[in-house]
C-alpha positions as CSV (number, residue, x, y, z in Angstrom):
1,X,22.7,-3.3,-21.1
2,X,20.4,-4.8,-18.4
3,X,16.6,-4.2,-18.4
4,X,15.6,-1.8,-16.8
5,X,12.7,-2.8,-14.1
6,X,10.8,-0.5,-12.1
7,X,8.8,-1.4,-8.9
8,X,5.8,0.8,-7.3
9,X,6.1,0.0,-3.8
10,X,7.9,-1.8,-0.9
11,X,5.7,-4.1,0.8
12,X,6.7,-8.0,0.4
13,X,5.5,-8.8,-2.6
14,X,7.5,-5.8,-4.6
15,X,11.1,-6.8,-2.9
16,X,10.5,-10.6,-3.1
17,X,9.9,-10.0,-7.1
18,X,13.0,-7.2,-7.1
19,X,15.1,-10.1,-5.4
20,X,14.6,-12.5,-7.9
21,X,15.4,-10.2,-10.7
22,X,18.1,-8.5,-9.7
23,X,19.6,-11.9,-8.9
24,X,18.8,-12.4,-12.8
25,X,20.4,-9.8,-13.7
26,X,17.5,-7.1,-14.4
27,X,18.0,-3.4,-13.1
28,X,15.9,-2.6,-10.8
29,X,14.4,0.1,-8.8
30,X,11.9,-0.1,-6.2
31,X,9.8,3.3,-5.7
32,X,7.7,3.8,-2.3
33,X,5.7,6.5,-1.3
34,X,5.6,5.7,2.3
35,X,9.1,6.7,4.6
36,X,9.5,2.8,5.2
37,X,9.6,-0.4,3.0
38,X,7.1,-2.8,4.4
39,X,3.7,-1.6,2.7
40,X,0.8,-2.1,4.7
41,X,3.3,-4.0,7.2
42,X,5.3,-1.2,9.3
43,X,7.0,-1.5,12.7
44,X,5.7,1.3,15.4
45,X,7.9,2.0,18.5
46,X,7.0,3.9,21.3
47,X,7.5,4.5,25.2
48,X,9.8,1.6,25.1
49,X,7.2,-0.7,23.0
50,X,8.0,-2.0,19.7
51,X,4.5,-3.1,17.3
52,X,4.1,-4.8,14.1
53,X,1.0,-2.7,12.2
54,X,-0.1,-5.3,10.0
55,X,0.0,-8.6,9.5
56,X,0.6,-10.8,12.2
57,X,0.1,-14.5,11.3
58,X,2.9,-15.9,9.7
59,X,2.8,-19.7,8.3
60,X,3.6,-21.4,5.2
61,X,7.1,-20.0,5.2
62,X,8.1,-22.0,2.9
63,X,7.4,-19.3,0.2
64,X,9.3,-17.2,2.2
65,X,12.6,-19.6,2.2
66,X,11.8,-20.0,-1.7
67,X,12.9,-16.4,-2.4
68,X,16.3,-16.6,0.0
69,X,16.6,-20.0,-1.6
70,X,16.3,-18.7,-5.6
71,X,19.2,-16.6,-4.9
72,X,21.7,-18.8,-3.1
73,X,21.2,-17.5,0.1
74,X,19.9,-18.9,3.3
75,X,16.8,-17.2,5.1
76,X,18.2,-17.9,8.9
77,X,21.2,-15.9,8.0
78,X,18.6,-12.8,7.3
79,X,15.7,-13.7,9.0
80,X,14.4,-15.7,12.2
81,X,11.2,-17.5,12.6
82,X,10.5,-19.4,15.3
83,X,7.6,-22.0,15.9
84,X,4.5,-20.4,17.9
85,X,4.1,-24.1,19.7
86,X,0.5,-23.0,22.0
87,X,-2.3,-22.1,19.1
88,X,-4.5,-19.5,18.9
89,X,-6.7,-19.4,21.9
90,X,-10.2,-18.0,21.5
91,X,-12.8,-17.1,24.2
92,X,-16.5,-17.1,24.1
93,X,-19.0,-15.5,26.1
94,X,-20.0,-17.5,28.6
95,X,-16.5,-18.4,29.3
96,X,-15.8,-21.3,26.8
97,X,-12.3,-21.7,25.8
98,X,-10.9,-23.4,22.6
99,X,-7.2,-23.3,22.1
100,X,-6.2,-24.0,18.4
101,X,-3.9,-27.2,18.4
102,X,-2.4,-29.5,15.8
103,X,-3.6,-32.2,18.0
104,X,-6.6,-33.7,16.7
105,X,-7.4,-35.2,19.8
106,X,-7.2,-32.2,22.0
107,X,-9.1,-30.1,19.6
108,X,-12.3,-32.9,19.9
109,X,-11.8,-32.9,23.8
110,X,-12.3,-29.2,24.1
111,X,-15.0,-29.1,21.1
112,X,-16.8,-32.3,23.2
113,X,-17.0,-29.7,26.0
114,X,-20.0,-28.0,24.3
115,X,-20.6,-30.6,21.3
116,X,-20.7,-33.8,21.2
117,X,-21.6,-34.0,17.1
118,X,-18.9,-31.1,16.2
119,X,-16.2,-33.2,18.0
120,X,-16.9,-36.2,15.8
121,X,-17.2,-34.8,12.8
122,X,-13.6,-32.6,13.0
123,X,-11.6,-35.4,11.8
124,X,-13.7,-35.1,8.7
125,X,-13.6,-31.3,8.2
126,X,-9.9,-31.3,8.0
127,X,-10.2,-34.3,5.9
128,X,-12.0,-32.2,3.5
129,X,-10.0,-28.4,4.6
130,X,-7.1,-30.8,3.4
131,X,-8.5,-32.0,-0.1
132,X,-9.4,-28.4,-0.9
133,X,-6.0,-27.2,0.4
134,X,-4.1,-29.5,-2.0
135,X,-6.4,-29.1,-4.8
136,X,-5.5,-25.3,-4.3
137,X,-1.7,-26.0,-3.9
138,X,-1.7,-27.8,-7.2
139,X,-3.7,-26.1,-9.5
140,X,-4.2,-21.9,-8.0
141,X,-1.5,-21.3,-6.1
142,X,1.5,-22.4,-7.1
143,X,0.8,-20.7,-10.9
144,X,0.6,-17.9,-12.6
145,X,-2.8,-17.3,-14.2
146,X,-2.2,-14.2,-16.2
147,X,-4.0,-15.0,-19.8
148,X,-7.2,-16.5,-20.6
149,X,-5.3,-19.6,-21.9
150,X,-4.0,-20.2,-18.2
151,X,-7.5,-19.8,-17.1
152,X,-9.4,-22.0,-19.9
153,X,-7.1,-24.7,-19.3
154,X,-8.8,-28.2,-19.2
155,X,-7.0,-29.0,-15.9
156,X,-7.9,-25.9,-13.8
157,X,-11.7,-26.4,-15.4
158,X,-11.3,-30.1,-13.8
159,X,-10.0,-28.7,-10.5
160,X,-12.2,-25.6,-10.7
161,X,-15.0,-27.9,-10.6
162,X,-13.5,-30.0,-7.2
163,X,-13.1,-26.9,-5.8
164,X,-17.0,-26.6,-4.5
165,X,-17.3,-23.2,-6.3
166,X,-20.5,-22.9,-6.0
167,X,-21.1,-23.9,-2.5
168,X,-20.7,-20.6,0.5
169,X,-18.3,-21.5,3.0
170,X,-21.0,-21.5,5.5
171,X,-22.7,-23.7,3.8
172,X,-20.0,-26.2,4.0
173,X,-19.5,-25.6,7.9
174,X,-23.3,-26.3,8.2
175,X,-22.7,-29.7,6.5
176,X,-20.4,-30.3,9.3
177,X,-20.7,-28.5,12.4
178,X,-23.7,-27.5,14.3
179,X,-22.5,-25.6,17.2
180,X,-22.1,-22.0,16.7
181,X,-18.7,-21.8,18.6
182,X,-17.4,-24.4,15.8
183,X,-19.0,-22.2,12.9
184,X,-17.1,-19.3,14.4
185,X,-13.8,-21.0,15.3
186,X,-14.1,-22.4,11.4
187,X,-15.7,-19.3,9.8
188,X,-13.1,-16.8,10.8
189,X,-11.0,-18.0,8.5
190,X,-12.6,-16.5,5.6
191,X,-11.9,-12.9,7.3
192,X,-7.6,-14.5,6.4
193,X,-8.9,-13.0,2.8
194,X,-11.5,-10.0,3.9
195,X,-14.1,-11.8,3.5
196,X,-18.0,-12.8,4.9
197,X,-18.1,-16.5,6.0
198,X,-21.7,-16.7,4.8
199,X,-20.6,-16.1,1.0
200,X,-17.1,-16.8,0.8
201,X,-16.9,-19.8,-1.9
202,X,-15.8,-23.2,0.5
203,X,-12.4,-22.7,-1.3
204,X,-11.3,-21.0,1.9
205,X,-11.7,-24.2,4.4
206,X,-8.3,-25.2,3.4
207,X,-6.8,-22.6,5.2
208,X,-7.5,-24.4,8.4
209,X,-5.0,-27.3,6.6
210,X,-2.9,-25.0,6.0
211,X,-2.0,-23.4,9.5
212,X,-2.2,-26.9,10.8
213,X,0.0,-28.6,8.3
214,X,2.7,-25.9,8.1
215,X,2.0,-24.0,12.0
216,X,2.5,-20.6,13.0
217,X,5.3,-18.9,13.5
218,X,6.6,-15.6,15.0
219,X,9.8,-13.6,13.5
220,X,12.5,-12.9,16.2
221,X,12.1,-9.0,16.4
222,X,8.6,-8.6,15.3
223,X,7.2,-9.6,12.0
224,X,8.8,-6.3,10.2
225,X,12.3,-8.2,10.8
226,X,11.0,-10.5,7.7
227,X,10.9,-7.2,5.8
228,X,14.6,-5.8,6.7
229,X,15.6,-9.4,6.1
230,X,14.3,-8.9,2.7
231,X,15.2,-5.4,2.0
232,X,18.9,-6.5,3.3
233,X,19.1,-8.9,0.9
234,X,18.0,-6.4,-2.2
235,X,20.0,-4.2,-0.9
236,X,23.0,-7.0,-1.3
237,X,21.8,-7.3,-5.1
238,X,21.8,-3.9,-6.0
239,X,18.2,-3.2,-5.7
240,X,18.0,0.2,-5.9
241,X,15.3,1.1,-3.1
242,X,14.0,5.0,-3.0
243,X,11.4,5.9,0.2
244,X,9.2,8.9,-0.5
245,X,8.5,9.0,-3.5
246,X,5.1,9.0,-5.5
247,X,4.6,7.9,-8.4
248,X,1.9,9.9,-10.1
249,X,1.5,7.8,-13.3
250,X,2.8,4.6,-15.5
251,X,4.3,6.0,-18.5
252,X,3.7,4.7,-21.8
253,X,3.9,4.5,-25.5
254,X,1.8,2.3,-28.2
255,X,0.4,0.3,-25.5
256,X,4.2,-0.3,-23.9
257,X,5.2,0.8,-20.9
258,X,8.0,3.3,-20.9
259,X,8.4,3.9,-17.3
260,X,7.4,6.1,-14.2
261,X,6.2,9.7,-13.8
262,X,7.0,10.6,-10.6
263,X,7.6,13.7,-8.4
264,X,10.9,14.0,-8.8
265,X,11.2,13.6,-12.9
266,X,10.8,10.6,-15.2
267,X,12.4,7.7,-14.7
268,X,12.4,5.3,-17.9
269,X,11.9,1.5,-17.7
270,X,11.5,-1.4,-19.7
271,X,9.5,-3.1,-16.9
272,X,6.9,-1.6,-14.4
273,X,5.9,-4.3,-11.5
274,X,3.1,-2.2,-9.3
275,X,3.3,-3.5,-5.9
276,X,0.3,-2.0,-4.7
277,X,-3.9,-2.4,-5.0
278,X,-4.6,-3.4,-8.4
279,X,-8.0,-1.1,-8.6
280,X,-6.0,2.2,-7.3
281,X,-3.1,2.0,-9.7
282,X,-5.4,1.2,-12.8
283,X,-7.6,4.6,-11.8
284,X,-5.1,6.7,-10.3
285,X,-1.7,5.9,-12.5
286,X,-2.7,4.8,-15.5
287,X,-4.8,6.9,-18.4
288,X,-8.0,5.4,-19.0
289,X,-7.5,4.6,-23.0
290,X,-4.4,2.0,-21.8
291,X,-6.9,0.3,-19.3
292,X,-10.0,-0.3,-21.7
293,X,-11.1,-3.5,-19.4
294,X,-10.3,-1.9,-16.3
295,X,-12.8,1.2,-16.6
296,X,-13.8,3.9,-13.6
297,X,-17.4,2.5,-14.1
298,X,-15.7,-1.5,-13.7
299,X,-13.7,-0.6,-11.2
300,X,-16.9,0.7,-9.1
301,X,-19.0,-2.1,-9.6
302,X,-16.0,-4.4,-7.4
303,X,-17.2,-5.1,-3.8
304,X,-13.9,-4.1,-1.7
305,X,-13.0,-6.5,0.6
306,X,-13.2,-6.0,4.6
307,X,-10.7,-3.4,6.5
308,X,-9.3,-3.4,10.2
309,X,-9.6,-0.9,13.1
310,X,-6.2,-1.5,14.5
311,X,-4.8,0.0,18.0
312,X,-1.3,-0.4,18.9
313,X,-1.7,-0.5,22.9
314,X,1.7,-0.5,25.2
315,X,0.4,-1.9,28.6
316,X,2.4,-1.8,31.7
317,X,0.8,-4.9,33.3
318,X,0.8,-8.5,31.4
319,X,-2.7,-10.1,31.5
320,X,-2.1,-14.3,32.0
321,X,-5.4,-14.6,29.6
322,X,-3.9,-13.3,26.5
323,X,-1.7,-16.2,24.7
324,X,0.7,-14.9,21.4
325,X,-2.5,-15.0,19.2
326,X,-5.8,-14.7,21.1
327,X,-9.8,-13.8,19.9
328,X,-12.7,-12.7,22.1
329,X,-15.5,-13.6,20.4
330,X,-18.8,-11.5,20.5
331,X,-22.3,-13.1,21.5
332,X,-23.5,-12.5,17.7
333,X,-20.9,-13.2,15.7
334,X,-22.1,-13.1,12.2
335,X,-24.1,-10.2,13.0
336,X,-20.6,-8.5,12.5
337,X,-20.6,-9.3,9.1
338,X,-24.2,-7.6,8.2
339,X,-22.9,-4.2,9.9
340,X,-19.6,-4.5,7.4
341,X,-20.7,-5.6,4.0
342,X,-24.7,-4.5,4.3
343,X,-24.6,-1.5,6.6
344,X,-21.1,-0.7,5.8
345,X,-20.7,0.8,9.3
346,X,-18.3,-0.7,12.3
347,X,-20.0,-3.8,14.2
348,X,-21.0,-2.4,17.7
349,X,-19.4,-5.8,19.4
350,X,-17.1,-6.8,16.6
351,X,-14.8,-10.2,17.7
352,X,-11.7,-8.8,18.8
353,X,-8.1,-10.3,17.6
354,X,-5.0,-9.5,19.4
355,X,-1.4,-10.6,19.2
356,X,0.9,-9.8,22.0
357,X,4.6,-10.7,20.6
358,X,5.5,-9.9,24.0
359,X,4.3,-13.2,24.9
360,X,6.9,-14.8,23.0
361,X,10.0,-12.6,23.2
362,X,11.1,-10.2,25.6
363,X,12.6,-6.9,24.3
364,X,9.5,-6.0,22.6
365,X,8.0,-4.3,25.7
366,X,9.3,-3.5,28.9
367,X,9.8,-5.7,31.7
368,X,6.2,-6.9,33.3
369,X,4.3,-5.1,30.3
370,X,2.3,-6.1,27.2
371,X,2.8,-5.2,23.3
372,X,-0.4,-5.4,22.3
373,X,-1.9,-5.0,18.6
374,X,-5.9,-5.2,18.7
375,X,-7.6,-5.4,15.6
376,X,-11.5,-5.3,14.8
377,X,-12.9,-6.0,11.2
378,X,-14.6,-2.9,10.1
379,X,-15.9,-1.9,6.2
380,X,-14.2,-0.1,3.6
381,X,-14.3,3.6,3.4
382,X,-17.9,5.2,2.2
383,X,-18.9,8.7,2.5
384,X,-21.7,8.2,5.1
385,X,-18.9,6.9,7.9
386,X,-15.6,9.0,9.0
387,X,-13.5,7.8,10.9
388,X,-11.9,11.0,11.5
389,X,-15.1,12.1,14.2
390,X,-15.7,8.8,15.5
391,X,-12.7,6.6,16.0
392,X,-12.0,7.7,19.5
393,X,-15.7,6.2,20.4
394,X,-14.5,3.2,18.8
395,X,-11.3,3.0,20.2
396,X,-13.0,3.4,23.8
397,X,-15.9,0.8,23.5
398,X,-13.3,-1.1,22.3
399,X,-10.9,-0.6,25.3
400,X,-14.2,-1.5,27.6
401,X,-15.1,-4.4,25.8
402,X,-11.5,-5.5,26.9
403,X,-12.0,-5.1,30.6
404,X,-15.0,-6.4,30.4
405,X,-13.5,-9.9,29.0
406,X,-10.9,-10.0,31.8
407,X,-8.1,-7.3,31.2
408,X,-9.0,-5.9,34.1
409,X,-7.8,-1.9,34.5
410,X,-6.6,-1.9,30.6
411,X,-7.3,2.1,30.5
412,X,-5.4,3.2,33.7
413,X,-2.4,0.7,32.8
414,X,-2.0,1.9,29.5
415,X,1.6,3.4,28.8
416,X,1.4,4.2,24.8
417,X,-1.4,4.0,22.2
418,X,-1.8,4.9,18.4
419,X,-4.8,4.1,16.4
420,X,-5.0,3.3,12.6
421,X,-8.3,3.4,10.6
422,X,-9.2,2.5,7.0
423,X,-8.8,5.9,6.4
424,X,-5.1,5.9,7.4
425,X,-4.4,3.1,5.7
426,X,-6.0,4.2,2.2
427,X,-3.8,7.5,2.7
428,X,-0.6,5.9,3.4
429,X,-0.5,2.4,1.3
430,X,-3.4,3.7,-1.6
431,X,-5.5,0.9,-1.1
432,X,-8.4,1.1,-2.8
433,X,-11.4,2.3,-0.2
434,X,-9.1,1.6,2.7
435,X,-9.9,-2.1,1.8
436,X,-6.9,-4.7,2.8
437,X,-7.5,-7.1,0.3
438,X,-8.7,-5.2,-2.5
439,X,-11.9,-6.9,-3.7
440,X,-13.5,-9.4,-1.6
441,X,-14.1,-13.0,-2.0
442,X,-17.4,-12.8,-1.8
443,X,-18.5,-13.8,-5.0
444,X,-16.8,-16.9,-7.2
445,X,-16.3,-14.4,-9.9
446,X,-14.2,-12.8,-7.6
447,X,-12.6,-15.9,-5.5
448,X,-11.2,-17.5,-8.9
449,X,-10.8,-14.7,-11.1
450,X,-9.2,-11.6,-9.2
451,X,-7.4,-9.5,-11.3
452,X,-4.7,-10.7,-13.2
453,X,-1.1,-10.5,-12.5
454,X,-0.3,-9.1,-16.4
455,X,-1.8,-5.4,-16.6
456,X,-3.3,-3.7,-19.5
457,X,0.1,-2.3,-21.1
458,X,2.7,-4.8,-22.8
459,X,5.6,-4.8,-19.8
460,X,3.2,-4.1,-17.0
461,X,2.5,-6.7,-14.0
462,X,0.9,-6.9,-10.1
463,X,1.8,-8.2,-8.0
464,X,0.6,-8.2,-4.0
465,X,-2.6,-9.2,-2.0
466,X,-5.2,-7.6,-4.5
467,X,-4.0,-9.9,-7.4
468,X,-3.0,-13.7,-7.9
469,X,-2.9,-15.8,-5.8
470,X,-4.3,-13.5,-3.3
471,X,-4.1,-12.2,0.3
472,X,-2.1,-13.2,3.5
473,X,1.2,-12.8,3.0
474,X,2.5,-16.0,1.9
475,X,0.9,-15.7,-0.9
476,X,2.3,-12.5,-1.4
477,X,5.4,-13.4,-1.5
478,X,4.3,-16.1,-3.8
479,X,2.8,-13.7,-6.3
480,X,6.3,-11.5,-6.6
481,X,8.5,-14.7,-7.4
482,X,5.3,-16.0,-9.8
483,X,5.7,-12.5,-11.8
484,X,9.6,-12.7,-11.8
485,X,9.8,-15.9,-13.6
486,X,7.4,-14.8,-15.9
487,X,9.2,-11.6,-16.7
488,X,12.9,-13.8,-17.1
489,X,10.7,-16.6,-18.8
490,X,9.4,-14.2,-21.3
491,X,12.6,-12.5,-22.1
492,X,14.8,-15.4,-22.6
């Protein structure tokens, strides 16, 4: 008889781990609560528009081949990317524009525009993005670090050590740059993980390596064609996927898990992967005697990580400004990071993200009009802010912010539009104070030890953003094949 796995929730991590083991031969069964797979990715049609809600950047797919590739199975036959060749193009205030490009030459030519210094010293900022970045690759990310003896190995102390974890990413941008167009182009980065730029360990500078080494890339469809890919393949394996369904606690006995309490009856497994924030399924779904490390009062002491106001805007005009990824930049950009981690209230003139797929592949909008998902940082969820009487004021300061950076008659034009909130997220994916990334990476305490893959109860693992090896979701994807060759390694 096979063993019998269960998996709480749907998102990318949960059906990249049910892939691998039902490939292995493992019986599995993937529970989600929301209507969808995807998690905290979900596709939104409307009016003729079809969004992505959720992650939008896509590189490193070569952790997303791995899984296709485990199996025996080719990822173009289940899923398309395609290269996003024109970078990220961000705007400042008084009209500067920097157009993220692989090209080291073109990106000292347009930093040369405003600073002479910044544009010599790039060359050795991605020197030292890509030491960090393969330091990283080598020793974090590529592992599984679920026991103390993975963590107190003399090797990781060695690379823990190279890894500046001591020094704020900030910091290490001041040692560089001097412009504060550089410092933001740079320091966003460290929002990739829900984090403040000024205390983010340096760790996070490799991430500019890392888009630059293995590009961006858009999925032919939208991004939540990566997730059917995925859920075709389980679905191929036998993966036994149920939508709406809560689970309302991890069953267990001795310290072992037994399975999964749910709404509609028991269901017993040798196995429970939880797919979902690692500090919401320790308080809500498991008892607190099988969690003694993991305890209300710890769990409240952890600093959540950022969370996005997102709006879903279907625009029947296209604006020649907007590239596939763009950024408007506020006057006071690190200002935005005081109103989120210190006020815990929404920046007044947050920077603005938007990705218009439309850009890249018709279908996704109608002819002559604009997909457009705009997302602002904003704080996890406290009980001095709701969302629920104030997004609309957001939303429309928002809106005019937009016209006022060139998308002229953005209101009048506009076709469809859905707002999401940390609110709405918390409710429909559980995360843990509406926070994306579960605890932030803020601290190094919480940069090199986030909480471990392996839970409390003998059979129990995490996998996801809020665990190892962290957010974004190639490493998501990462973390579910990490925990599925632990799972066969262990039981062989």
């Amino acid at each position: 008889m096979s063993r019998r796995v269960i998996i709480i929730g749907a998102g990318i991590g949960g059906l990249s781990a049910a892939i691998r083991l039902a490939a292995a031969g493992y019986g599995v069964t993937i529970l989600e609560q929301q209507n969808e797979v995807g998690g905290k990715l979900q596709r939104v049609e409307g009016n003729g528009y079809t969004f992505d809600r959720g992650p939008s950047t896509i590189t490193m797919i070569h952790h997303f081949e791995a899984i296709f590739r485990q199996v025996g199975k080719h990822i173009n036959n289940y899923v398309n990317f395609y290269p996003i060749a024109e970078g990220t193009r961000h705007y400042f205030p008084d009209g500067t524009i920097v157009d993220f490009s692989t090209d080291a030459g073109a990106m000292e030519a347009q930093m040369a525009v405003y600073s002479e210094h910044d544009a010599k010293m790039y060359r050795s900022f991605m020197q030292e993005s890509e030491r960090l970045y393969r330091l990283s690759e080598r020793h974090f990310l590529n592992r599984l670090l679920a026991s103390w003896q993975d963590k107190a190995s003399p090797s990781l102390a060695f690379a823990f050590a190279k890894a500046r974890p001591f020094e704020t990413y900030a910091g290490l941008l001041n040692r560089y740059f001097r412009h504060p167009y550089t410092k933001a182009l740079f320091g966003r980065y460290a929002t990739y993980v829900g984090s403040d730029p000024e205390r983010a360990p340096a760790i996070f500078a490799m991430l500019a390596h890392a888009e630059q080494r293995h590009g961006v890339y858009g999925v032919r469809g939208g991004t939540y064609a990566l997730v059917l890919g995925l859920k075709r393949l389980a679905l191929e394996l036998s993966v036994d996927i149920r939508t709406s369904v809560r689970v309302e606690r991890i069953a267990s006995t001795n310290g072992r898990v037994t399975g999964a309490e749910t709404a509609i009856g028991f269901l017993p497994a040798d196995i429970v992967i939880a797919n979902g924030d690692v500090l919401s399924v320790n308080r809500d779904l498991i008892v607190a005697k099988d969690r003694p490390a993991m305890t209300d009062a710890r769990i409240r002491r952890y600093e959540p990580s950022l969370s996005g106001f997102a709006m879903l805007l279907g625009v029947k005009q296209t604006y020649p400004l907007l590239r596939h990824h763009t950024v408007f930049f506020p006057e006071r950009y690190g200002e935005e990071f005081d109103a989120i981690f210190r006020e815990q209230r929404p920046p007044r003139e947050p920077a603005l993200y938007i990705c218009n797929t439309s850009y890249s592949e018709a279908g996704l909008a109608p002819e002559g009009a604009s997909n457009l998902f705009v997302l602002a940082n904003a704080p996890y969820l406290t009980e001095e802010w709701s969302w629920q009487d104030r997004q609309e004021a957001v939303a429309d300061r928002i809106i005019s912010r937009l016209e006022a950076c060139g998308m002229q008659n953005l209101r009048e034009h506009l076709e469809f539009r859905s707002l999401y909130t940390p609110a709405d997220l918390a409710k429909d994916t559980s995360a843990y104070r509406g926070a994306i990334y579960g605890i932030s990476s803020n601290r190094p305490s919480q940069t090199f030890a986030r909480p471990s893959n392996r839970g409390s109860l003998r059979g129990l693992w995490f996998v996801g953003g809020t665990t190892h090896p962290g957010g974004g979701t190639p490493m998501v994807a990462a973390s579910g094949q990490l925990v599925a060759e632990a799972v066969i390694r262990e039981d062989r």
